[in-house]
C-alpha positions as CSV (number, residue, x, y, z in Angstrom):
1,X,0.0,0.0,0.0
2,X,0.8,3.7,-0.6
3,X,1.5,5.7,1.8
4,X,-1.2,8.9,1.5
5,X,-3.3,6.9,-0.5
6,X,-7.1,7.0,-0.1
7,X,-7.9,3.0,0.2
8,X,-11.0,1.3,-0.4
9,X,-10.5,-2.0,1.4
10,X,-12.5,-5.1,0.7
11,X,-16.5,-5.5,2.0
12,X,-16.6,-9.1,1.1
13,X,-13.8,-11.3,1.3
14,X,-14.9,-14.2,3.3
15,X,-18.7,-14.0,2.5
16,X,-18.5,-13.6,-1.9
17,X,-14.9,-15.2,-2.3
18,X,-12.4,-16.7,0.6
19,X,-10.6,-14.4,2.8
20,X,-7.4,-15.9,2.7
21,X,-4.6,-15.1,0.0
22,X,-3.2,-18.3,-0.7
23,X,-6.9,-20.3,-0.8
24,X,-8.7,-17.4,-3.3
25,X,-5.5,-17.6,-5.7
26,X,-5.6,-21.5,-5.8
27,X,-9.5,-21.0,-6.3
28,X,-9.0,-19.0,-9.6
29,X,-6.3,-21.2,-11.3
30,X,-8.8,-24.2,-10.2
31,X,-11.7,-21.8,-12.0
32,X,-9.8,-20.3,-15.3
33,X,-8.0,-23.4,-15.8
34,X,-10.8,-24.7,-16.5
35,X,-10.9,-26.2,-20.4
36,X,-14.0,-25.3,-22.4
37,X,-14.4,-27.8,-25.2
38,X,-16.9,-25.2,-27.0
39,X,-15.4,-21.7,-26.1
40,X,-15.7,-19.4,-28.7
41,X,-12.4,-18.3,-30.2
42,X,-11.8,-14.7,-31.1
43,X,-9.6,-12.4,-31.7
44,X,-10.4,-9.0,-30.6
45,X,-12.4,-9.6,-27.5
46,X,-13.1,-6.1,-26.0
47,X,-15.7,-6.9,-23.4
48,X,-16.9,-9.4,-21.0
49,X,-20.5,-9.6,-19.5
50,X,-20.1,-11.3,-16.1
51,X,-22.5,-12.0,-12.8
52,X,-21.9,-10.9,-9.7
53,X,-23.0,-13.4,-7.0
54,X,-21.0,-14.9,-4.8
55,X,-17.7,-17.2,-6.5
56,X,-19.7,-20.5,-5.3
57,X,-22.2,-18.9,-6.8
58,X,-21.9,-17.6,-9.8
59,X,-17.7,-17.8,-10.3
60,X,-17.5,-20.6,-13.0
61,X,-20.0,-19.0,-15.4
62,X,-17.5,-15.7,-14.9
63,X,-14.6,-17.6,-15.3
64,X,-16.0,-18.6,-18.7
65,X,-15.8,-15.2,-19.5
66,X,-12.6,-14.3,-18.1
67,X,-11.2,-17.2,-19.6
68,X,-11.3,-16.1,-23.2
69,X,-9.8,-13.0,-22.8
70,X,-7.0,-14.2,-20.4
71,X,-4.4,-13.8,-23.1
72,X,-5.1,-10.2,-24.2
73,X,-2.5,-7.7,-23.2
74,X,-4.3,-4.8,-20.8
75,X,-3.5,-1.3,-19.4
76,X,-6.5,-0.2,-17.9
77,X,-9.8,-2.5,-16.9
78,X,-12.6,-0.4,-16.8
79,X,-15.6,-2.2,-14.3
80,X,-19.3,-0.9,-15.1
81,X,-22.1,-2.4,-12.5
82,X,-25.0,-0.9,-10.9
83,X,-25.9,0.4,-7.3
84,X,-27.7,-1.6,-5.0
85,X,-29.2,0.5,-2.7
86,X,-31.3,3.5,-3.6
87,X,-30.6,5.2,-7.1
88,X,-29.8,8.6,-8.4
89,X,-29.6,9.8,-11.8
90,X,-26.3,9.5,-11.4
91,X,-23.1,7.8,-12.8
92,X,-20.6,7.4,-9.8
93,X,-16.8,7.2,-9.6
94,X,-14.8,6.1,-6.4
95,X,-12.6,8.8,-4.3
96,X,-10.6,6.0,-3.7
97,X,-7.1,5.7,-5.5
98,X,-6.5,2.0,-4.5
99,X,-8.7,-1.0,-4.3
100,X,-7.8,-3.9,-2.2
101,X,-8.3,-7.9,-1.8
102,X,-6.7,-10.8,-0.4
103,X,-4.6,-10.9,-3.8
104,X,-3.4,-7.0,-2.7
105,X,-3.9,-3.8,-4.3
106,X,-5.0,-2.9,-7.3
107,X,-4.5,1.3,-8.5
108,X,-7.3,3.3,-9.7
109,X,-6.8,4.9,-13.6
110,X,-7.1,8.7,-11.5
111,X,-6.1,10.4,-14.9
112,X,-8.9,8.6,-16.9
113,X,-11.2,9.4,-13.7
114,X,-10.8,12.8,-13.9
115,X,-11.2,13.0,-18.3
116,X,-14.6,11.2,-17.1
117,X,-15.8,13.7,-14.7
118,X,-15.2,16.4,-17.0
119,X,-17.2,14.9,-19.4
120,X,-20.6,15.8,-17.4
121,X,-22.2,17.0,-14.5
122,X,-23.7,13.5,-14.0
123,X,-20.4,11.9,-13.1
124,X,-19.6,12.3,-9.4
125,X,-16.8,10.9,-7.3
126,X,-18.3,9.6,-3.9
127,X,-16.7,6.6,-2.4
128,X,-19.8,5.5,0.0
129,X,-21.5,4.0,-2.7
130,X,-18.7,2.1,-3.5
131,X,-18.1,0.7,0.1
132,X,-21.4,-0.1,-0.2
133,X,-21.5,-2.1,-3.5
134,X,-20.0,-5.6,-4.0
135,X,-21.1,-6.0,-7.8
136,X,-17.0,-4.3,-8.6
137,X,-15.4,-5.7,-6.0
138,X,-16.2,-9.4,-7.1
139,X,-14.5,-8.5,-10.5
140,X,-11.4,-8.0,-8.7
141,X,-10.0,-11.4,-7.6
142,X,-10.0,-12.5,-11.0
143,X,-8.8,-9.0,-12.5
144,X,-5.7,-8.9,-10.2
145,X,-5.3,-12.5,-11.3
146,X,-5.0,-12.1,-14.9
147,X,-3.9,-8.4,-15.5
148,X,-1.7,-8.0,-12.9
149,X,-0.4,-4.3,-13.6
150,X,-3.5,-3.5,-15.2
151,X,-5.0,-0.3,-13.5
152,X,-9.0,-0.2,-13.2
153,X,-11.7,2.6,-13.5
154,X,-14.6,1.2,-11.3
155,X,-17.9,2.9,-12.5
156,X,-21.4,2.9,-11.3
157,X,-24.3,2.9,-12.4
158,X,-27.2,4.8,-10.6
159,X,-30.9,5.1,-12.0
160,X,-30.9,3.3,-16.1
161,X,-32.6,6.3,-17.9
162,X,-31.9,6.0,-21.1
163,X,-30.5,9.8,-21.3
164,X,-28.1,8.6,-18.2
165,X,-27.1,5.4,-20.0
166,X,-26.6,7.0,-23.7
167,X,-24.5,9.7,-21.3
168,X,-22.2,7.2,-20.2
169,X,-21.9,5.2,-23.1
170,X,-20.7,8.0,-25.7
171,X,-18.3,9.5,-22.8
172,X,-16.9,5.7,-22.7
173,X,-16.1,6.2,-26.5
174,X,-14.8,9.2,-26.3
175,X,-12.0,8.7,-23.9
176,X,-11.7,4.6,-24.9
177,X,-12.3,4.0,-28.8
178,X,-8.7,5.3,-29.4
179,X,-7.4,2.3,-26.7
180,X,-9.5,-0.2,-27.8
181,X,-6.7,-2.7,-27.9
182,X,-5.2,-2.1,-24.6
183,X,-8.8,-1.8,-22.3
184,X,-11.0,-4.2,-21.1
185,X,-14.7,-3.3,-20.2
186,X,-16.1,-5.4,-17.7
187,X,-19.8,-5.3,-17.6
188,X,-21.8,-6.9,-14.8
189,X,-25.0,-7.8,-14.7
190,X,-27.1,-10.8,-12.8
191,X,-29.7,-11.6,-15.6
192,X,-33.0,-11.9,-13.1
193,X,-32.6,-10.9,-9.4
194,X,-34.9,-13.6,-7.1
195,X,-37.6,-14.8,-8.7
196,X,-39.9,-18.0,-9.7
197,X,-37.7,-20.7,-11.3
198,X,-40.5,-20.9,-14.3
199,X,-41.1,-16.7,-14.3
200,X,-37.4,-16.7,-14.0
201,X,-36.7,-18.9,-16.9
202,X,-38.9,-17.1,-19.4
203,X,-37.6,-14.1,-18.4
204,X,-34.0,-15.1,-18.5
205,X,-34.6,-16.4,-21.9
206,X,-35.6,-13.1,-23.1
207,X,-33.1,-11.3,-21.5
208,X,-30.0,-13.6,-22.7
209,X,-32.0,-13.1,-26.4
210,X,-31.9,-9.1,-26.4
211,X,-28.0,-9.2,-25.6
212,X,-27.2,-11.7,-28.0
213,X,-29.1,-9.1,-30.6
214,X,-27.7,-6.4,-29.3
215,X,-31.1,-4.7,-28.4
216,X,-30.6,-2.6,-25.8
217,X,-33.6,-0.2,-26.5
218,X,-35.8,-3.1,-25.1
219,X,-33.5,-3.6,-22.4
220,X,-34.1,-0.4,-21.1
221,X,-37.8,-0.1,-22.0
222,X,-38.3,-3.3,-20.3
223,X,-36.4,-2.2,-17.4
224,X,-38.3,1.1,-16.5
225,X,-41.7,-0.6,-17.1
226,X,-40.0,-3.4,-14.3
227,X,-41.1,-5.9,-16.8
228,X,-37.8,-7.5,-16.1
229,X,-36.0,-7.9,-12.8
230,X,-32.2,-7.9,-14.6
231,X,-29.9,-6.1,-11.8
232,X,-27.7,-4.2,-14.1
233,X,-29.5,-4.0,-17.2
234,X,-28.8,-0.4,-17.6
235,X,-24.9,-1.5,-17.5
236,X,-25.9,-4.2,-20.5
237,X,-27.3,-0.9,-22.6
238,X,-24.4,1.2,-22.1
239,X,-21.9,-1.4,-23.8
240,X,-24.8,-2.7,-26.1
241,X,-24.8,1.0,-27.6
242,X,-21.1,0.9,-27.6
243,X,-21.4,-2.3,-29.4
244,X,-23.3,-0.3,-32.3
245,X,-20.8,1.9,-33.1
246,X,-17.9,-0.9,-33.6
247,X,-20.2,-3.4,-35.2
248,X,-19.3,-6.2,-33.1
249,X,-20.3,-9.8,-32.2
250,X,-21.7,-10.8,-29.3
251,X,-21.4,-14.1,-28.1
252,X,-23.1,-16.4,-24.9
253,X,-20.4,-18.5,-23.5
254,X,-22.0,-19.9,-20.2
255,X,-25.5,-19.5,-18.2
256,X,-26.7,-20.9,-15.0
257,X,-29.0,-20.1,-12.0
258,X,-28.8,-20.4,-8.4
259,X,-31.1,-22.7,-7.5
260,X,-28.3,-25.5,-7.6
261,X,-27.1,-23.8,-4.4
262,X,-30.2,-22.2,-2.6
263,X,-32.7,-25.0,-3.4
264,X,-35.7,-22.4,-3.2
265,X,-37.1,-22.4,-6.8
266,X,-39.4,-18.9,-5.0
267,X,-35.8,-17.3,-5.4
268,X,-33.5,-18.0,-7.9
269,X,-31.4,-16.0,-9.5
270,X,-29.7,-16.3,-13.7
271,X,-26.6,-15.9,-14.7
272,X,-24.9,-15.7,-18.3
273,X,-21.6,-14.7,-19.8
274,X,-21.1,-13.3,-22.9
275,X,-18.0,-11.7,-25.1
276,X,-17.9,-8.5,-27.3
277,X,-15.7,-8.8,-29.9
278,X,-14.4,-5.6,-32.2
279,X,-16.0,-6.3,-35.7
């Protein structure tokens, strides 16, 4: 750690991913080491769409993810998830100039912070709600795992108007589309929050369907008519629309529930993983 440094330590270690250095590290070789028979091979991955439940969770549909672009050479991971807890028409960016987990620290992009903020009035730096959120932090194991001197720019995502999300989205291009090849976008989303097993399947299937197409207009439109209970699906539009400009593919690698673990088919929660690859 850095002396003088403002720190954002760790909310979750021990309750979304073990606590202890030596047991989380021999978790994600055991996780990305992992050999898919049917991964999709591409070149110019850009983007990964990962969950964000707990690693016993949720961790080997991320992996899947993670796995295919493991190879790519990264300066800068920037992290895109939504808030939690009650939500602002607001984008929001941490105070903090260091993250940390078991693994160690990992520095925040502060230049590319600052190009963001003065972007818009909509982008704030507050670290509460990022001590609050866990959606990020989950990314981090396997981020500090892979890209190692890779520096991240952790963004949240208040209230999914579409104004807010088509805000975000251009000010991504305009500070990344010249860096494609050296950033990584890491979007998370869970695809339902907890619902029925059968409500949840349908709407999981339609969910999975709209990213595949790219349709992010029905994302959001289902979204603020809460005709879908996707935690993050404002974080899915913004790299959908991104996704327009370059003409890429999107591809589903991996998808899964909960309901292996929690038993409860009244509360079960989907997961997927996709790529974004520059057309």
């Amino acid at each position: 750690m850095m002396t003088g440094n403002k720190v954002r330590p760790s909310t979750i270690e021990g309750i979304f991913y073990p606590a202890e250095k030596d047991v989380l590290s021999a978790r994600l070789r055991d996780l990305l080491n992992h050999n898919d028979r049917d991964a999709v091979q591409t070149h110019t991955p850009y983007s990964i769409i990962v969950p964000h439940s707990a690693m016993d969770y949720s961790g080997a549909i991320a992996a899947a993810a993670y796995r295919v672009v493991a190879n790519r050479k990264i300066k800068t991971v920037v992290l895109l998830g939504p808030v939690h807890r009650e939500l602002e028409e607001m984008v929001i960016l941490p105070y903090s100039q260091i993250f940390q987990t078991p693994l160690g620290s990992i520095s925040v992009d502060e230049v590319d912070l600052k190009d963001l903020t003065k972007l818009s009035s909509s982008f704030r730096i507050d670290d509460i709600p990022h001590l609050e959120e866990h959606c990020l932090e989950a990314q981090l194991p396997f981020v500090q795992h892979l890209f190692p001197s890779a520096r991240i720019v952790p963004i949240l995502l208040g209230k999914p108007t579409r104004t807010l999300v088509q805000l975000l989205s251009e000010s991504l291009w305009k500070l990344y589309a010249d860096r494609i090849a050296s950033t990584l976008f890491v979007v998370t989303a869970n695809i339902t929050s907890n619902t029925d097993a059968q409500k949840g399947r349908r709407e999981a299937d339609q969910v999975i369907e709209w990213i595949g197409d790219g349709n992010w207009r029905s994302l959001l439109e289902a979204t603020e008519s809460k005709r879908i209970s996707s935690c993050g699906a404002g974080c899915l539009a913004v790299i959908l629309q991104m996704n327009e400009r370059l003409g890429g593919a999107i591809s589903l690698l991996q998808q899964g529930s909960s309901l292996p673990k929690v038993r409860d088919p009244k509360k079960v929660v989907h997961y997927a993983a996709f790529v974004l690859q520059n057309g």
